[in-house]
Legacy VTK file of the C-alpha trace (Angstrom):
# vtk DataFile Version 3.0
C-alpha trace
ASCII
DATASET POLYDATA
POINTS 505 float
62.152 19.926 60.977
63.968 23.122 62.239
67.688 22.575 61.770
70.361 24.304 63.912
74.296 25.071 62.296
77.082 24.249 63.939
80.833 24.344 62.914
81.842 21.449 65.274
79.951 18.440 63.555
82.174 15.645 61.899
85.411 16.701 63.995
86.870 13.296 64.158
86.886 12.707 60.480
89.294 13.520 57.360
91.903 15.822 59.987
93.858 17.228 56.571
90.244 18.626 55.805
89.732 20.237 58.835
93.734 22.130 58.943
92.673 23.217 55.217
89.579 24.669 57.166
91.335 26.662 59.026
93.895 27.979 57.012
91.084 29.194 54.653
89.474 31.114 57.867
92.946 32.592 58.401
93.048 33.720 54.721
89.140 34.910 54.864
89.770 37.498 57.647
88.138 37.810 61.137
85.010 38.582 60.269
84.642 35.425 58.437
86.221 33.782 60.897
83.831 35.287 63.783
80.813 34.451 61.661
81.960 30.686 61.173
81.247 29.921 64.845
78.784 28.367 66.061
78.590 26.071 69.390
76.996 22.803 69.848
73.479 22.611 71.044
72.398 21.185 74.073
74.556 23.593 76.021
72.746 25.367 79.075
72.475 28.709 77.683
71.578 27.731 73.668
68.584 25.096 75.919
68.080 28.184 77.633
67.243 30.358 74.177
65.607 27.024 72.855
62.764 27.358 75.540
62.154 30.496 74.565
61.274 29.847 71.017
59.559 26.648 72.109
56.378 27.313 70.848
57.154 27.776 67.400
59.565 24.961 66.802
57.135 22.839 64.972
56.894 22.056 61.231
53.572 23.030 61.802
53.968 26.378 62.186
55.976 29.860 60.976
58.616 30.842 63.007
61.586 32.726 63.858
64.990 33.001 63.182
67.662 34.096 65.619
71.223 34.814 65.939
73.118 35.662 69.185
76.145 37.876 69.014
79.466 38.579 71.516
82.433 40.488 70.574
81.246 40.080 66.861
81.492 36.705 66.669
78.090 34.319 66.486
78.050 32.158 69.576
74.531 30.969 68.494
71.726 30.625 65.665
69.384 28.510 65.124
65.637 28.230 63.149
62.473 27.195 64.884
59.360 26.546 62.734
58.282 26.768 58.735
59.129 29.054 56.360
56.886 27.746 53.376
54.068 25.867 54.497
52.998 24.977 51.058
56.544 23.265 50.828
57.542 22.494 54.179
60.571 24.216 54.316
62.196 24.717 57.549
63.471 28.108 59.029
67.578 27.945 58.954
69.630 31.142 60.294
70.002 31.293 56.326
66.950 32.067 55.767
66.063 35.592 54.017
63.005 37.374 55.789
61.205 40.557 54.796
62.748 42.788 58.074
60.524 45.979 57.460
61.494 48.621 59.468
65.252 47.538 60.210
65.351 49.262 56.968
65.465 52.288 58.078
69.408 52.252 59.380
70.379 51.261 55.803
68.900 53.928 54.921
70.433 56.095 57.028
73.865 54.717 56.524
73.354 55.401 52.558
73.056 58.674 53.295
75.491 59.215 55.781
78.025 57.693 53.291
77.213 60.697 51.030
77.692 62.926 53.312
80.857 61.775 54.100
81.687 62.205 50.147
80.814 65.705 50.572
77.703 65.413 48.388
75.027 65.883 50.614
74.721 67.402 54.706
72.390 66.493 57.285
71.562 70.258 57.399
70.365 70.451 53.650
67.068 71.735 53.462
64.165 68.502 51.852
62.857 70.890 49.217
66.883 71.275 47.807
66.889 68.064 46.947
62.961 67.310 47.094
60.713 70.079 44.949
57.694 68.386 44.740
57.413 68.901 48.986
55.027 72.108 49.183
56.002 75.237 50.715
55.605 74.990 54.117
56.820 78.335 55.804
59.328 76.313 57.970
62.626 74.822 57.709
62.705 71.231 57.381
66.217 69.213 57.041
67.435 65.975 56.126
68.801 65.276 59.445
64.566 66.018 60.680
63.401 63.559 58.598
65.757 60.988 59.643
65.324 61.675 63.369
61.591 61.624 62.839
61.419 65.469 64.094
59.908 66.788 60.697
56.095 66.327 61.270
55.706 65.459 57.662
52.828 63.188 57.776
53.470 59.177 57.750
51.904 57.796 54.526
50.546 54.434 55.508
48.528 57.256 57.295
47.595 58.560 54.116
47.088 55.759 52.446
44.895 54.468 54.748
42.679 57.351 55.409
42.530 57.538 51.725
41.402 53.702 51.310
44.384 51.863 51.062
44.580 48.144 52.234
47.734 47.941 53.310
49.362 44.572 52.420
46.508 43.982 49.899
46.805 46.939 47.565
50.363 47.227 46.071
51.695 50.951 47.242
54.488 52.655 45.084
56.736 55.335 45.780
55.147 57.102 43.387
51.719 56.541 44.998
53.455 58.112 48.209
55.005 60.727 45.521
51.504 61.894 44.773
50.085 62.465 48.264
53.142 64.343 49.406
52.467 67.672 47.266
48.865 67.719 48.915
50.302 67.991 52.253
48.416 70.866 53.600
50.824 71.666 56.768
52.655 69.354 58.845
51.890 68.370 61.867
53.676 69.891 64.266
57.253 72.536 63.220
60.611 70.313 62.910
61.985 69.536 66.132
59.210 70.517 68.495
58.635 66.997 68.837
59.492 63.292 68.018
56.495 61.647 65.803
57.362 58.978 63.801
57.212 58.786 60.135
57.610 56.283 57.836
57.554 59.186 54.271
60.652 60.813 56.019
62.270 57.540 55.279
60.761 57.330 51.702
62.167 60.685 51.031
65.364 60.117 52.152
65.915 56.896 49.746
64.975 59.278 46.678
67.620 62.060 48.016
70.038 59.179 48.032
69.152 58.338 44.078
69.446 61.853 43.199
72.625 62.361 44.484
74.149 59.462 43.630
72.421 59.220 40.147
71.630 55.226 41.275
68.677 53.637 42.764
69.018 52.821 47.200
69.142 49.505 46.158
72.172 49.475 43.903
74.207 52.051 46.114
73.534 50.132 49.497
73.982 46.851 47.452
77.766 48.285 46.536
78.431 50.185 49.353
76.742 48.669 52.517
76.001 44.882 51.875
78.871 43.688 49.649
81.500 45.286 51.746
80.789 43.648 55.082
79.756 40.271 53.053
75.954 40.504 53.767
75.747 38.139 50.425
71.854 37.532 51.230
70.955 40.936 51.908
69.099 43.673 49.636
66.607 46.158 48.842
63.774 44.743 46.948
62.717 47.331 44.641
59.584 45.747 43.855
57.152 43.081 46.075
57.223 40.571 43.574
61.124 39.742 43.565
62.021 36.026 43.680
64.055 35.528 46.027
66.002 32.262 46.761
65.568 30.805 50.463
62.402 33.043 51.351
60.022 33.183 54.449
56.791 33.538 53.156
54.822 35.988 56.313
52.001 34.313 57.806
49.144 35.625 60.073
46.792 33.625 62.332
43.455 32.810 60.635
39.856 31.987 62.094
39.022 30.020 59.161
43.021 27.678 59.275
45.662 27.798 61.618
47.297 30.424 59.130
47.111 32.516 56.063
49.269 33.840 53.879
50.224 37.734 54.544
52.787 39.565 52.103
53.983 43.145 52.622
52.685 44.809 48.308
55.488 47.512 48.983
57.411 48.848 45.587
59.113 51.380 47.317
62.337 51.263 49.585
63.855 53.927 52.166
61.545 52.666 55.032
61.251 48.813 54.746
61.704 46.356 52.046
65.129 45.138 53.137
65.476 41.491 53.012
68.019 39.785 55.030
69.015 37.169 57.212
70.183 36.449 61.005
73.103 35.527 59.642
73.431 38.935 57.924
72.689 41.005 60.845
75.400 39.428 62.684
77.913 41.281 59.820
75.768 44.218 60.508
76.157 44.193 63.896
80.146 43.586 63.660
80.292 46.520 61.649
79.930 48.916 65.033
82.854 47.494 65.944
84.949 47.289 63.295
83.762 50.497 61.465
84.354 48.886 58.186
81.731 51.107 56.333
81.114 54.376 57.411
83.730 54.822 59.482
83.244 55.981 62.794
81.752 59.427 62.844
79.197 58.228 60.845
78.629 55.365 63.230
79.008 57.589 66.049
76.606 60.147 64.353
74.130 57.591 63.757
74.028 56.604 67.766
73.349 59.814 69.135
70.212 61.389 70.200
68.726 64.777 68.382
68.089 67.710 70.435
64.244 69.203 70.206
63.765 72.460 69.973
62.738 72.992 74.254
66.301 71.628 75.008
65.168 67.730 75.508
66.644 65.106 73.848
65.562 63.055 71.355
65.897 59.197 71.759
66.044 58.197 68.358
69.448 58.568 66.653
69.806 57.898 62.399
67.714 55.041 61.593
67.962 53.587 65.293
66.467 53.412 68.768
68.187 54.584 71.988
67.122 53.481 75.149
67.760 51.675 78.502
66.869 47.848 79.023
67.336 46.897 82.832
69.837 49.596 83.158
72.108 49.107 80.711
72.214 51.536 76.738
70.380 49.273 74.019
70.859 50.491 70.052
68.089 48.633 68.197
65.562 48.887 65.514
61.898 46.981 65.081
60.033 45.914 61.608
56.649 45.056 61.254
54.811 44.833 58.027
51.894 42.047 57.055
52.974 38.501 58.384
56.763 39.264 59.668
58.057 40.999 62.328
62.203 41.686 62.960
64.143 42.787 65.806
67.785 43.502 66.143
69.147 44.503 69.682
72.955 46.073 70.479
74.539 46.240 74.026
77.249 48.357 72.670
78.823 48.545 76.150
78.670 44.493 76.711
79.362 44.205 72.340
76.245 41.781 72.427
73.609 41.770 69.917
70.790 39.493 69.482
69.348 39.665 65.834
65.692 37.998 65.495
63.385 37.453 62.133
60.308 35.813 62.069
57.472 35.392 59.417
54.141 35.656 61.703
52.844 38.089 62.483
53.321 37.805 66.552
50.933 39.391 69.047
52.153 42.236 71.198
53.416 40.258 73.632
55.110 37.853 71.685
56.946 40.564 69.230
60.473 39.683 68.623
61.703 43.171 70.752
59.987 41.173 74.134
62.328 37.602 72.581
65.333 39.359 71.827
65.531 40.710 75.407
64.378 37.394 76.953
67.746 35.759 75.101
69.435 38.842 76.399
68.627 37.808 79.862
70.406 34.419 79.784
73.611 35.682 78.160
73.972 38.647 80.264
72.990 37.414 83.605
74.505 38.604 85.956
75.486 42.096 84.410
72.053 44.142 84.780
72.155 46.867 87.347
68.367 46.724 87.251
66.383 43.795 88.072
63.780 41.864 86.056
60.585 43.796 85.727
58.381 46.086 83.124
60.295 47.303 80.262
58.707 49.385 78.175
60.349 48.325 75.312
58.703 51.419 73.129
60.460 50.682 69.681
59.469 52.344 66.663
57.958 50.903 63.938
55.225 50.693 61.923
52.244 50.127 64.886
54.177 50.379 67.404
52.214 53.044 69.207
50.110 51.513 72.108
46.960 53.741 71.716
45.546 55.324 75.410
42.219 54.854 76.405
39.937 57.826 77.071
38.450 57.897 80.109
35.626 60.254 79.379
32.552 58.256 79.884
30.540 58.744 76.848
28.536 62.186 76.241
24.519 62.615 75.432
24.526 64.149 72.114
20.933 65.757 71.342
18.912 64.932 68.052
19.539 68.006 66.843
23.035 67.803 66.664
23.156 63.999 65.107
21.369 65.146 62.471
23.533 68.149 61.340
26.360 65.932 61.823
25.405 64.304 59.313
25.913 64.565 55.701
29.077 63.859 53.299
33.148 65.221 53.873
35.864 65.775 51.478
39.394 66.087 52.526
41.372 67.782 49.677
44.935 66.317 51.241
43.880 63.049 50.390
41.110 63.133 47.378
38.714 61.128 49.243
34.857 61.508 50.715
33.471 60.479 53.975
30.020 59.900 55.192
28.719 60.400 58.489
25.650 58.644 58.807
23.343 58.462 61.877
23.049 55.419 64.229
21.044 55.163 67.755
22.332 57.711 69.775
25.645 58.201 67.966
26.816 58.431 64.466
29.208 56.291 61.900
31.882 57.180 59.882
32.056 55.116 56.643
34.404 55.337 53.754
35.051 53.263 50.909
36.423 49.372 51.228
36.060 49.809 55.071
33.126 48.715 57.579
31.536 51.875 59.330
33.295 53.020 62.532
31.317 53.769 64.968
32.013 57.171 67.117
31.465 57.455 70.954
30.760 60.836 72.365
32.787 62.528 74.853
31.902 66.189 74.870
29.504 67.957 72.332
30.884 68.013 68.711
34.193 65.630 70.072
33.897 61.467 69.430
36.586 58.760 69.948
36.828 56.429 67.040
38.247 52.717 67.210
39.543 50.276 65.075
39.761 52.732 61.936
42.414 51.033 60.422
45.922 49.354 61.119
47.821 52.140 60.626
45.448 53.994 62.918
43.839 52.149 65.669
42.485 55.265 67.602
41.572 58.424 66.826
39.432 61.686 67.577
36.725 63.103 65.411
36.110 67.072 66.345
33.428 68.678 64.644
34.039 72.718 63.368
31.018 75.053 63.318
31.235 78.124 60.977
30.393 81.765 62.498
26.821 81.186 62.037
26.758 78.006 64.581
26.495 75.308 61.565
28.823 71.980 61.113
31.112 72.685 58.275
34.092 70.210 58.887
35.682 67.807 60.905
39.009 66.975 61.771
40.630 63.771 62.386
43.380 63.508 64.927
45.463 60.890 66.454
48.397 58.496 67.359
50.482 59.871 63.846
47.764 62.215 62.591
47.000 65.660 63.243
44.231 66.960 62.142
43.462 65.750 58.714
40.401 67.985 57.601
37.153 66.573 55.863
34.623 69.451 54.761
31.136 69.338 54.408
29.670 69.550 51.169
26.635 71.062 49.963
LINES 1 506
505 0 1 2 3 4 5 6 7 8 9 10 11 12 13 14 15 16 17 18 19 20 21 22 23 24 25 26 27 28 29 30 31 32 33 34 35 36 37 38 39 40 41 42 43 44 45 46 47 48 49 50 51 52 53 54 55 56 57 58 59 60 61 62 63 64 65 66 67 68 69 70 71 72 73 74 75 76 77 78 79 80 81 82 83 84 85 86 87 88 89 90 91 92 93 94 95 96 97 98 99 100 101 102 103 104 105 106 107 108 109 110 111 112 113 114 115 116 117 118 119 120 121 122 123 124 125 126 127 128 129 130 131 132 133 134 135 136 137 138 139 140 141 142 143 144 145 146 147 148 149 150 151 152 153 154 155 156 157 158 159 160 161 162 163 164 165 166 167 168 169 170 171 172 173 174 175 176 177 178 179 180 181 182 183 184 185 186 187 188 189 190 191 192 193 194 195 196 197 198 199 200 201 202 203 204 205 206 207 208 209 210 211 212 213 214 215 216 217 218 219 220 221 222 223 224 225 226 227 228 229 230 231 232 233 234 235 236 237 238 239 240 241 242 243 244 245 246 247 248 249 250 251 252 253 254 255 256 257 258 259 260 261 262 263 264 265 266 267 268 269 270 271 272 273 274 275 276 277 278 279 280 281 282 283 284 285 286 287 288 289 290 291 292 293 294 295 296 297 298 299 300 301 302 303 304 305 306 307 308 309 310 311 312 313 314 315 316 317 318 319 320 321 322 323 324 325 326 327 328 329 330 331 332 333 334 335 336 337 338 339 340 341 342 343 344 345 346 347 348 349 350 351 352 353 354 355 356 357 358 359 360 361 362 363 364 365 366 367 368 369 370 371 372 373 374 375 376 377 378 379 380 381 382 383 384 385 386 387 388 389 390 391 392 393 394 395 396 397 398 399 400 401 402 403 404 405 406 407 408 409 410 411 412 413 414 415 416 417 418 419 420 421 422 423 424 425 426 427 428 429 430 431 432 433 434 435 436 437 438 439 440 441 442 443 444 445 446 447 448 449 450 451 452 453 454 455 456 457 458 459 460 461 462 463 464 465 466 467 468 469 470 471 472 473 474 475 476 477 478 479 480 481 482 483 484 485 486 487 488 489 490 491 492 493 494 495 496 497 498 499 500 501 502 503 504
């Protein structure tokens, strides 16, 4: 069953134990001692957090684990649900999950760290430090790519418009390394606009092995985790690490109550950090105490880019900047395969709510909707703003909410369905597409996925759903050539714009 840690249990017993205790938490420093705390359940507010992770506290089911931070110190933790079903192991705030895209601010922090050593600057150009990026008449900078303001094309993108199963088919950085070259243009010039991208990430995790002559893994192992005592935190270089204490990610399945679903990632930069709640919580503390990175680079990491019309950008180095109810949030989302992480800041109110779970949760349900739910109880009381709609728009990978078009659907003629038709080659990403006609409309299919049907809206312009993960909806706009003929389409989108597929002969 789900176990919860507490350092109050067995207080009446063995009292020369218990002053030894202390004096060791004395000797370990405060962050040990902040991170040693943990109250009794049953309280009002812990029953309070327990409802809210009701569902999943069952050794039936995966689960989540959660850790609730004041003033750096953890004033609650506690597992709820499975995390190996094969074995029945339960969830404990020990517990090492895949965290995906909280990656990203380790990331960040690697590099900031070298550009505090006077090794690298935020205003280096990518192709300094990156040659295999193709000349793209613009100026693109580190600091772009880590505020997501480069419009360098996201490669789950690319991998799945080339074929890709994600979380099936094991991607590589060097697999990213090869589409990156073929990059015809980008998709908008740096800083015109925020568009998140998970290759900026990729690209900054090789800049930081280059420069420091040692893999991300090794330099934010030495410089990041070990410092601030995140003992069951790393980058896992490769998917198939063994790893002691690991959730397995789950995913809801029609044919049993779940399946197993595993991120096949051998890359790092953008996600494959594997930590725990506890872990976080010596993240977290970190803000305060400035222990590693000091605090420009802190400070420098919390503030919002400035686009190119003047507006400002509200994603700082690795992080998300927003409102909740009124008051400034600093968090981060993951999602990849069967887990899902979220880790919240109040910086004003020094509260923090870290969350990991291994299933992979419905929109609804997503940690970032929990985390502020367990924010509610502890902060009660201190919102300007009421209860109501929060947006919550987090990025991460899917994050997007695509909108629905409107348009009722078109009449496309015979003539046209039929010139439609025929076979497309996109030299970006090396890969054909048929467009094959069906009723009154016409299918895209493409190689290990089911045909997607397209709906008219105007002539020569379809709406596509369901394409892929990484791209739920999309447009399909057919070009005509001088003489009035089909001769390509593009493919835009939520993360995509305009990948071109030409006709062949």
């Amino acid at each position: 069953m789900p176990t919860e840690n507490h350092s109050m249990a067995g207080l009446a017993i063995r009292p020369t134990i218990i002053i030894l205790s202390l004096v060791g938490l004395l000797v370990a420093g405060p962050a040990a001692r902040a991170l040693s705390q943990s109250p009794l359940p049953g309280t009002p507010l812990s029953a309070k957090v327990d409802s809210i992770f009701a569902e999943w506290d069952t050794s039936r089911s995966p689960g989540c684990a959660v850790a609730v931070i004041q003033g750096g110190s953890t004033i609650y933790k506690r597992g709820y649900g499975v995390a190996d079903l094969d074995h029945d192991l339960a969830i404990t705030p020990a517990t090492v999950f895949h965290a995906a895209s909280l990656s990203k601010q380790f990331t960040a922090m690697s590099v900031m760290l070298l550009v505090a050593q006077g090794r690298l600057s935020l205003d280096d150009e990518v192709s300094r430090h990156i040659p295999e990026l193709p000349h793209l008449a613009t100026r693109l900078t580190i600091g772009d790519m880590l505020h997501h303001l480069s419009g360098i094309r996201d490669q789950w993108i690319f991998m799945t418009m080339a074929g890709w199963r994600l979380s099936d088919d094991v991607v590589t950085r060097d697999d990213v390394l090869h589409f990156v070259p073929r990059m015809k243009a980008l998709n908008f010039k740096p800083r015109d606009q925020y568009l998140y991208s998970n290759t900026g990430y990729t690209l900054a995790g090789l800049i930081v092995e280059r420069v420091s002559k040692r893999p991300l893994a090794d330099f934010a192992h030495d410089n990041i985790f070990h410092p601030l005592g995140m003992t069951n935190t790393r980058f896992a270089k490769t998917h198939g690490v063994i790893v002691p204490n690991h959730a397995y990610g789950y995913r809801q399945s029609a044919d049993q109550p779940y399946e197993l679903r595993m991120p096949n990632y051998d890359l790092v930069g953008p996600t494959n950090l594997l930590t725990t709640v506890e872990d976080l919580a010596r993240w977290d503390r970190n803000f305060d105490d400035k222990t590693v990175g000091g605090a420009a680079a802190l400070s420098q990491m919390q503030a919002p880019a400035q686009l190119s019309n003047g507006e400002m950008d509200h994603y700082g180095l690795g992080l998300m900047l927003s409102k909740y109810r009124g008051l400034s949030v600093v968090e981060h989302d993951g999602r990849d395969a069967g887990y899902r992480a979220h880790l919240i800041r109040f910086p004003d109110q020094h509260f923090a709510v870290a969350c990991l779970c291994n299933l992979a949760l419905p929109e609804a349900k997503l940690p970032g909707a929990l985390v502020r739910q367990v924010a509610d109880v502890y902060l009660a009381g201190q919102f300007p703003v009421p209860p109501g709609p929060d947006p919550a728009t987090v990025a991460g990978e899917g994050s997007r909410t695509p909108q629905s078009n409107a348009t009722p659907p078109a009449h496309v003629t015979s003539a046209d369905l039929a010139e439609y038709a025929g076979r497309y080659y996109s030299e970006e990403i090396e890969t054909s597409y048929n467009i094959e006609r069906q009723g009154s409309s016409v299918v895209l299919t493409r190689h290990k996925y089911p045909a997607t049907l397209l709906t008219p809206t105007v002539r020569d312009s379809f709406t596509m759903s369901n394409f892929s993960a990484a791209l739920p909806a999309a447009t399909v706009r057919f070009i005509r050539d001088a003489q009035g003929h089909v001769s390509s389409f593009l493919i835009s989108g939520d993360r995509v714009y305009n990948f071109k597929f030409s006709k062949q002969k």
